[in-house]
C-alpha positions as CSV (number, residue, x, y, z in Angstrom):
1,X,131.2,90.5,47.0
2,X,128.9,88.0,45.8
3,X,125.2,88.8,44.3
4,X,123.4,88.1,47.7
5,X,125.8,90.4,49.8
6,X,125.2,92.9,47.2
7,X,121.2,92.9,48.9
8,X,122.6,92.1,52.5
9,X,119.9,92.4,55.0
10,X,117.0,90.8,54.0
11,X,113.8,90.1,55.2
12,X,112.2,86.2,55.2
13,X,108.8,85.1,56.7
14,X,106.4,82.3,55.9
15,X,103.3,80.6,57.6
16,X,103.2,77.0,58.8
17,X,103.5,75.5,55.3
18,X,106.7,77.1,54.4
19,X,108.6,77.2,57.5
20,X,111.0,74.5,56.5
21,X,111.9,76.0,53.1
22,X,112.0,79.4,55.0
23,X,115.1,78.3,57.5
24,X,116.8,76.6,54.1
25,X,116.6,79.7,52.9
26,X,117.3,81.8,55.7
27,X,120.7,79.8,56.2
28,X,121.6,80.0,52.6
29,X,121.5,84.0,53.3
30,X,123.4,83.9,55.7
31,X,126.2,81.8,54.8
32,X,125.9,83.7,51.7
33,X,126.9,87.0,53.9
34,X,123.6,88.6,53.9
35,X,122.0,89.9,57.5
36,X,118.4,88.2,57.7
37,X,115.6,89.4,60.0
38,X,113.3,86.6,60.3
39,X,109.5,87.6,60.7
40,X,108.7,84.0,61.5
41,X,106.8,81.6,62.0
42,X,108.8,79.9,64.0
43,X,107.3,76.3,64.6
44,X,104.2,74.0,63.1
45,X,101.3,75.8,65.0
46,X,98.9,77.3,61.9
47,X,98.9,80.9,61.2
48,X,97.6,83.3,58.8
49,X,99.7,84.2,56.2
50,X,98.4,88.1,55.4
51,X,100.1,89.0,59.4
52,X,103.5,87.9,58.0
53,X,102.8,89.0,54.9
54,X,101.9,92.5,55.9
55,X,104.5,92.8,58.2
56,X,107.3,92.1,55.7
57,X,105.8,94.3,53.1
58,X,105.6,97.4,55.1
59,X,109.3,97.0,56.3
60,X,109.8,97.1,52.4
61,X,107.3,99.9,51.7
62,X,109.6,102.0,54.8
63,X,112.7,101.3,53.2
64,X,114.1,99.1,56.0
65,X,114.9,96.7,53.5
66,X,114.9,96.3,50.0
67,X,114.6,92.9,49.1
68,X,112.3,90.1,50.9
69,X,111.6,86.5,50.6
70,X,107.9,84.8,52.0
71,X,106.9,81.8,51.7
72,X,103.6,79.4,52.1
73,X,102.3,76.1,50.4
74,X,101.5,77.9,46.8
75,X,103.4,81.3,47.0
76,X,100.3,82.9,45.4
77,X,98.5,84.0,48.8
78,X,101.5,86.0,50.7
79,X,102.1,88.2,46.8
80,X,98.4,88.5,46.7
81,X,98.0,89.9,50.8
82,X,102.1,91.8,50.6
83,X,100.3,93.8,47.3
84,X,97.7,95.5,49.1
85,X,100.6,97.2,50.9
86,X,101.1,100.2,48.6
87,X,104.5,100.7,46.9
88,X,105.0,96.7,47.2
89,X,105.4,94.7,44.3
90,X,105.3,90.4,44.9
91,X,105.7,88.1,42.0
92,X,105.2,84.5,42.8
93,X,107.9,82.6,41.4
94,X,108.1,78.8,40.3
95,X,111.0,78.2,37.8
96,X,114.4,80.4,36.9
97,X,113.0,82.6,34.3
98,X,110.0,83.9,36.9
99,X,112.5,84.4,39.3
100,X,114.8,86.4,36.8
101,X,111.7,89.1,35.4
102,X,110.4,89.5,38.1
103,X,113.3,91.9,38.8
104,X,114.3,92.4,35.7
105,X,111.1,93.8,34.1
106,X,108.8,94.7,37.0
107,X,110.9,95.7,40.0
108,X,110.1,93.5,41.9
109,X,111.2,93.8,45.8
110,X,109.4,90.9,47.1
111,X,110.0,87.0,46.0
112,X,107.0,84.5,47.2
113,X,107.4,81.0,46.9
114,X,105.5,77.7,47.5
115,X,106.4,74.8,49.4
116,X,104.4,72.9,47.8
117,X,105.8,73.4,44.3
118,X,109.4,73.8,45.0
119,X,111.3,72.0,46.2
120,X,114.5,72.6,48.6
121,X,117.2,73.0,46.0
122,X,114.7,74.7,43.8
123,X,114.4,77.1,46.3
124,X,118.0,77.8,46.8
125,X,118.3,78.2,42.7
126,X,115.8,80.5,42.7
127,X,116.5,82.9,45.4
128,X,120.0,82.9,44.1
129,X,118.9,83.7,40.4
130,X,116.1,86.5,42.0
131,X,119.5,88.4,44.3
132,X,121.4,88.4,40.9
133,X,118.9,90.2,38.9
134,X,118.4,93.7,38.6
135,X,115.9,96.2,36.9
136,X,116.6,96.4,33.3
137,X,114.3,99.7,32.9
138,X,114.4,100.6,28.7
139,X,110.6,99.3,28.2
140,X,109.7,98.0,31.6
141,X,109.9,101.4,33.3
142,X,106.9,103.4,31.7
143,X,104.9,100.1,32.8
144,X,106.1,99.8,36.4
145,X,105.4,103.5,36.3
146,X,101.7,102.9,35.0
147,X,101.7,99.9,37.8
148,X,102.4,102.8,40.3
149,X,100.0,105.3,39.1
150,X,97.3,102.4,38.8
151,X,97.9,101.5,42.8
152,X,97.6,105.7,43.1
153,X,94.5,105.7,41.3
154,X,92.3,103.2,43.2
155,X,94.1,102.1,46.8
156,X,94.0,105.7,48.1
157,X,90.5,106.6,46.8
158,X,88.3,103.5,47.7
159,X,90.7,103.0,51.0
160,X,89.9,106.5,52.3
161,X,86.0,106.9,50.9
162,X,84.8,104.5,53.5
163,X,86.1,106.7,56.8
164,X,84.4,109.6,58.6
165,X,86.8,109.8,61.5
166,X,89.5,112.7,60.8
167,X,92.4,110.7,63.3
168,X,91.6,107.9,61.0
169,X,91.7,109.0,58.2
170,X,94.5,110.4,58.7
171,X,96.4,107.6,60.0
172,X,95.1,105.7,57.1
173,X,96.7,108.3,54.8
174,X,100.1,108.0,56.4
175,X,100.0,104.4,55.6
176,X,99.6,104.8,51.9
177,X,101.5,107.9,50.8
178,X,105.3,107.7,50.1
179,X,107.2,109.0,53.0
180,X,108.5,112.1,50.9
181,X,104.8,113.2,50.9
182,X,104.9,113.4,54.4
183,X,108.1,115.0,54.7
184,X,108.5,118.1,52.3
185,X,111.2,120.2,52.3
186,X,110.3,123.9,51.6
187,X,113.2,126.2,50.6
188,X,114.2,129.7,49.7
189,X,117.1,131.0,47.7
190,X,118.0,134.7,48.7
191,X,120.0,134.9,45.5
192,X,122.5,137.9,45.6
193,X,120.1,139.8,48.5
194,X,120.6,140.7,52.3
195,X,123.7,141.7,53.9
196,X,125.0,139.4,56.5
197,X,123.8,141.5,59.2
198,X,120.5,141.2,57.6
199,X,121.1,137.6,56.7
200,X,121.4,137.0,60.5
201,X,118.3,139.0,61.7
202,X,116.4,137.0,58.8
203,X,117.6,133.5,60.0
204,X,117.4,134.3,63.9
205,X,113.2,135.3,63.6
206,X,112.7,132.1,61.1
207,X,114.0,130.0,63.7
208,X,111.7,131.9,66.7
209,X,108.8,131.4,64.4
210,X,109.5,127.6,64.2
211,X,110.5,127.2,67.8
212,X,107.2,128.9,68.7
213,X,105.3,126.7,66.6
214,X,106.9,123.6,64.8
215,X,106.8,123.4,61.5
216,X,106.0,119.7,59.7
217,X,108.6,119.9,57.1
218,X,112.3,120.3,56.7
219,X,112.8,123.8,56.1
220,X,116.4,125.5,54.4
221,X,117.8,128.8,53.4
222,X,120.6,129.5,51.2
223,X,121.9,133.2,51.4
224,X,124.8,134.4,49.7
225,X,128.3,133.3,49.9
226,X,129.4,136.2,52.2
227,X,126.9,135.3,55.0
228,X,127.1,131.5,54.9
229,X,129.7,131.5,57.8
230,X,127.1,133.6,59.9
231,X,124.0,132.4,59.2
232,X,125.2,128.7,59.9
233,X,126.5,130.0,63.0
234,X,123.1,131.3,64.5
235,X,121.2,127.7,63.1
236,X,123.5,126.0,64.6
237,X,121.8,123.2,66.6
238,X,118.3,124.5,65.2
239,X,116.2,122.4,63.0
240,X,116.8,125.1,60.0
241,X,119.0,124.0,57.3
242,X,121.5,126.1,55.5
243,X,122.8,125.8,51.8
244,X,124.9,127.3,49.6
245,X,123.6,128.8,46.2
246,X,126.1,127.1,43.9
247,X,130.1,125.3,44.3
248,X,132.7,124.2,41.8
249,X,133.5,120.8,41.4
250,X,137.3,120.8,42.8
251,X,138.5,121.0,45.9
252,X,141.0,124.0,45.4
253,X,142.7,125.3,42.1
254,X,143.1,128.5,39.8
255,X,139.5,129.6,39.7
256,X,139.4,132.4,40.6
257,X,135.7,133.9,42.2
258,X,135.0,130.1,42.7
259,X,134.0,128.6,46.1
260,X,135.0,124.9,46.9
261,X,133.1,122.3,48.4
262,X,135.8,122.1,51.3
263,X,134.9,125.5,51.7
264,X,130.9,125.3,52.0
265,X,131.4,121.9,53.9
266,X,133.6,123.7,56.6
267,X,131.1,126.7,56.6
268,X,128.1,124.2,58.3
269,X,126.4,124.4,55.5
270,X,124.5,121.0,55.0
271,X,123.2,121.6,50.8
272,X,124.6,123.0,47.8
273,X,121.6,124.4,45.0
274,X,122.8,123.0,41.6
275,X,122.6,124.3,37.8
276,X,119.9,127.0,38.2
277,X,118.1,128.4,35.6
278,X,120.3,131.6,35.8
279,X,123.4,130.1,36.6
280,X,122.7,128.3,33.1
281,X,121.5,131.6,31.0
282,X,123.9,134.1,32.9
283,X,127.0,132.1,33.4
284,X,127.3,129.2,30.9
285,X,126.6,126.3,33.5
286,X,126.1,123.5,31.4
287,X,124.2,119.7,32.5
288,X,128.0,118.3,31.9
289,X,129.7,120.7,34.6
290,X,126.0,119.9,36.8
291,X,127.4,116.7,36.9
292,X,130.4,117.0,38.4
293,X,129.4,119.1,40.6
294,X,126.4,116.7,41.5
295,X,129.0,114.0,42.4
296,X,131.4,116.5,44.3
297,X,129.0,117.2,46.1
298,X,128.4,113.8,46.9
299,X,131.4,112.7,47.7
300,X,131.6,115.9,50.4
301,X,128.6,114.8,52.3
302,X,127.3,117.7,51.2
303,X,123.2,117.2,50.0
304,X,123.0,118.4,46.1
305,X,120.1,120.5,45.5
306,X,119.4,120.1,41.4
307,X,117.6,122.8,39.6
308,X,116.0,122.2,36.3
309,X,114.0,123.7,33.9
310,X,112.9,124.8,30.1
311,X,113.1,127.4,28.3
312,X,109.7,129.7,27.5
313,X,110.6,129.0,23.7
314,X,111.5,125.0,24.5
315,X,108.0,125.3,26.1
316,X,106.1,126.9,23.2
317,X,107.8,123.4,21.2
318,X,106.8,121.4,22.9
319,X,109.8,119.3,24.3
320,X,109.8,121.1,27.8
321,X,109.7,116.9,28.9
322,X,112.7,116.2,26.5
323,X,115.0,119.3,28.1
324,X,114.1,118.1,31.5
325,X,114.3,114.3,31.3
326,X,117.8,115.3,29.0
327,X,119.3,117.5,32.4
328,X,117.8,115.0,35.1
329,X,119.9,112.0,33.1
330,X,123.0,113.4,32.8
331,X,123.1,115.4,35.8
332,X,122.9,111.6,37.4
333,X,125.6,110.1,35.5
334,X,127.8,107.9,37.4
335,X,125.6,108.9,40.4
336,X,125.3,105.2,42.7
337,X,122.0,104.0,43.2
338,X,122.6,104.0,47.3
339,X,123.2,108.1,47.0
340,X,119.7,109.1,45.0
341,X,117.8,109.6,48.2
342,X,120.2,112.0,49.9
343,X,119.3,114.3,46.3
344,X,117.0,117.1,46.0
345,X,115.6,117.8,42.7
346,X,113.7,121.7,41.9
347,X,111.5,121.8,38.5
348,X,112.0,125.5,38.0
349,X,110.7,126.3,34.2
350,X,112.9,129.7,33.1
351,X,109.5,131.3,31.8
352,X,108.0,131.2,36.0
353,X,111.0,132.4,37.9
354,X,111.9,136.4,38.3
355,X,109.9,139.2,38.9
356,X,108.6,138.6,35.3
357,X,107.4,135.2,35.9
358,X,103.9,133.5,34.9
359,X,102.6,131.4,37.3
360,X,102.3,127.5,36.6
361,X,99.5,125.7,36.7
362,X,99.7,123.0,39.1
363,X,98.2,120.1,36.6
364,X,101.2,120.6,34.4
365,X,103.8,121.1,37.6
366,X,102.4,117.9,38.9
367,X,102.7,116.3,35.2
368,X,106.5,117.5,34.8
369,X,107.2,115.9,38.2
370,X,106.1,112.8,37.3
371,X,108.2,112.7,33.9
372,X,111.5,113.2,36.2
373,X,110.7,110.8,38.9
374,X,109.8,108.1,35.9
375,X,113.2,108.8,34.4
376,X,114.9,108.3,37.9
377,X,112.9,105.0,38.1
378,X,113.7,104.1,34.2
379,X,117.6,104.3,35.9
380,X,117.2,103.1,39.3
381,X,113.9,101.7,39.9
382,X,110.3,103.0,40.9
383,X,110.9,102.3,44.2
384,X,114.7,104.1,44.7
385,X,112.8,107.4,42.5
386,X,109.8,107.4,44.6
387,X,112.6,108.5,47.8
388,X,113.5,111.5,45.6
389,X,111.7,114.7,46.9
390,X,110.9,116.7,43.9
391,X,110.2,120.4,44.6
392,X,108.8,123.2,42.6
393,X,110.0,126.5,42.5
394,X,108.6,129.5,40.3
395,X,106.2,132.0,41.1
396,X,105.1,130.5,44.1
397,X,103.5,132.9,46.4
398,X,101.2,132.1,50.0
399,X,98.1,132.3,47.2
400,X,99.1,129.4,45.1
401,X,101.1,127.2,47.5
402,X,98.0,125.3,48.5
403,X,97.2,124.7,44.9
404,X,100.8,122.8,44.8
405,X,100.4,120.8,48.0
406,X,97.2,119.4,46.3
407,X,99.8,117.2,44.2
408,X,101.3,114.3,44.8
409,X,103.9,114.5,43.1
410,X,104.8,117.9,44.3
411,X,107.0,117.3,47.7
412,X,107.8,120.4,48.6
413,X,108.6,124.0,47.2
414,X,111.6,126.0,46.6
415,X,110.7,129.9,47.2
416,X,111.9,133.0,45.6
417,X,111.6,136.7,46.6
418,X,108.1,135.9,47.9
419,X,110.2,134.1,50.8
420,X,112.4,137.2,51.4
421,X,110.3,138.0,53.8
422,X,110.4,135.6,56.8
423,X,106.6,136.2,57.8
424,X,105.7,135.2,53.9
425,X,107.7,132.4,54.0
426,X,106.1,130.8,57.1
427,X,103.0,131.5,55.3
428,X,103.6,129.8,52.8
429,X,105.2,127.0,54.5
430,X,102.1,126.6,56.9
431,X,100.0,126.6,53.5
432,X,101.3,124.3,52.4
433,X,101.5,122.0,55.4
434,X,98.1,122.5,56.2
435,X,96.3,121.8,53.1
436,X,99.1,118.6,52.4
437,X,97.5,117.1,56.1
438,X,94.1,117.8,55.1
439,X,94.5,115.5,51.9
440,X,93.4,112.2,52.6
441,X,95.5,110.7,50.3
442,X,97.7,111.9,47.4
443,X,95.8,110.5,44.1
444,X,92.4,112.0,45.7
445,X,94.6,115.3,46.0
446,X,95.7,115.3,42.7
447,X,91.9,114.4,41.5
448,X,91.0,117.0,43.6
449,X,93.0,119.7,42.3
450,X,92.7,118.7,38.6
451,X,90.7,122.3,37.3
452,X,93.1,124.0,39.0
């Protein structure tokens, strides 16, 4: 496949001025394999370039597609209007070595060019040059990173201070978060609890409870091994999700007391929970044998649910960030860039889980979060790692779940024994629902929630 099929539906717009180079380009595209969706203009008649401009850029902000191409007389006014839409990045580009860093050092999704400074074949050079590039990370990712957190800081806060109106604001919210802020998944683990007769009467009233009144997140249970079969059975067709609590990597073989990924697949299960903290302390799980069972997983259709975590003594040295950036990278070795959405990642530091467990604060949750969504970025891009719902699991109880929603970068949570209990578990779901809605936007929240 050549370098523009690689990228093959891509978006193109321009205003008057650059609706010749536009359909240059947009044939180019296509006899280059790529699926275009033209956002116009279509003829001479003047228009302002911010309506194309936004347009595009929010089909990129969605994910609909993940390159784009606008163009007007200088380039510089459609990156200027598509970087208001958070999440976007534009570079205007003029020559081939623009065209090259701005994907190769600032992720750029969004090419802008100027009809009145390139000319036709120009174009065509460029665009080519821009499809064949590809995030280099190494230095350029703490800096995209820092770009991100700088359009955190300031879009949310002085976009949101100006409205009164709770539908609006909102609305206006929904516009700037990430989509995995909107969309949290919230979790329990029964660990080696509850019968299957008791695994049933558990997963029958959670689904009542949500029937009765619908819960805004994607909610999943993972019981034992020996119910799995059941408890699938009764979700069946409900909008619960089932999970199993760990796999090995092959399909069949001499291991004996293992369970296959043929096996949990057939089951219904739709997630597999990955590497936990006491599958690696109890049982020798190690971030290699994570891996393959990462990309089994994968390769299954089956939705890898990826625990990690330091130690209380890696803690107490300070290199909790080094253990956890170390099992996040190898963990998603060999992984393709096109599957890291469909992954769910749990921070679960060993010294919060169990019965013994000191609480988190959220400040430092919301800080470890961020470290393993920049080293997902510093392999994939910002924009692939900012798809990754990152939950948090340790401790967390109906009391502090609100405390969690407050941050951003906290998109969900992944409950222990406090969720053993289906009435405390829809507490704490609804907690956390609630207060995540009532946050205007997610830097405000995490301003918000910063003495927690």
């Amino acid at each position: 496949m050549n370098e523009a099929g690689q990228h093959s539906k891509i978006a193109i717009g321009c205003d008057h001025n650059g609706l010749e180079i536009k359909n240059l380009l947009r044939d180019h595209l296509i006899e280059r394999g790529c699926e275009v969706v033209d956002f116009g203009v279509h003829d001479n008649e003047p228009v302002d370039y911010p309506e194309i401009a936004g347009s595009v850029a929010e089909a990129v902000q969605k994910g609909t597609f993940n390159r784009a191409v606008l163009v007007c007389g200088t380039g510089a006014g459609m990156a200027i209007a598509a970087n208001k839409v958070p999440g976007v990045r534009a570079v205007c580009v003029h020559d081939p070595y623009t065209a090259e860093r701005a994907r190769a050092s600032n992720d750029a999704q969004i090419m802008t060019l100027g009809s009145q400074i390139v000319g036709s074949s120009l174009a065509i050079q460029l665009i080519d040059i821009w499809l064949a590039s590809e995030f280099q990370g190494g230095r350029s990712a703490p800096k995209v990173a820092k770009i991100c957190e700088l359009e955190r800081k300031y879009w949310n806060v002085a976009s949101v201070s100006g409205c009164t109106d709770r539908e609006t604001k909102s609305a206006l919210a929904a516009t700037l978060q990430p989509e995995r802020l909107l969309t949290p998944w919230l979790g329990t683990s029964w660990k080696m609890n509850k019968t299957r007769t008791e695994a049933r009467e558990y997963a029958q009233l959670l689904i009542e409870a949500m029937e009765a009144s619908p819960l805004p997140a994607t909610v999943f249970i993972l019981p034992p091994f020996t119910a799995l079969d059941s408890v699938c059975e009764i979700t069946r067709g409900a909008a619960l999700k089932v999970g199993a609590q760990n796999m090995h990597w092959a399909d069949d073989g001499p291991y004996t007391g293992e369970v296959s990924p043929l096996m949990i697949k057939e089951s219904g299960a739709e997630l597999v929970e990955l590497g936990h903290f006491e599958r690696r302390q109890e049982f020798g799980e190690t971030d290699s044998s994570v891996n393959r069972k990462v990309r089994s997983a994968l390769e299954h259709g089956l939705r890898p649910l990826i625990c990690v975590g330091e130690t209380d003594v890696q803690q107490a040295y300070s290199v909790a960030e080094e253990v956890v950036a170390c099992q996040v990278k190898i963990a998603l070795h060999d992984v393709g860039t096109d599957r890291i959405p469909d992954i769910l990642i749990a921070y679960e530091p060993g010294w919060a889980i169990g019965e013994k467990g000191t609480e988190a604060n959220p400040v430092h949750v919301n800080a470890m979060h961020l470290r393993i969504r920049e080293v997902i970025g510093y392999q994939y891009g910002q924009s692939i790692a900012e798809k990754v719902h990152i939950l948090y699991g340790g401790s967390v109880t109906s009391t502090n779940a609100a405390a969690f929603a407050c941050q951003p970068e906290v998109d969900g949570l992944f409950v222990g024994r406090a969720a053993w209990e289906v009435g405390s578990f829809v507490d704490i779901i609804r907690t956390f629902c609630a207060t995540r809605s009532e946050l205007p936007a997610s830097p405000l929240a995490g301003n918000l929630i910063g003495v927690a």
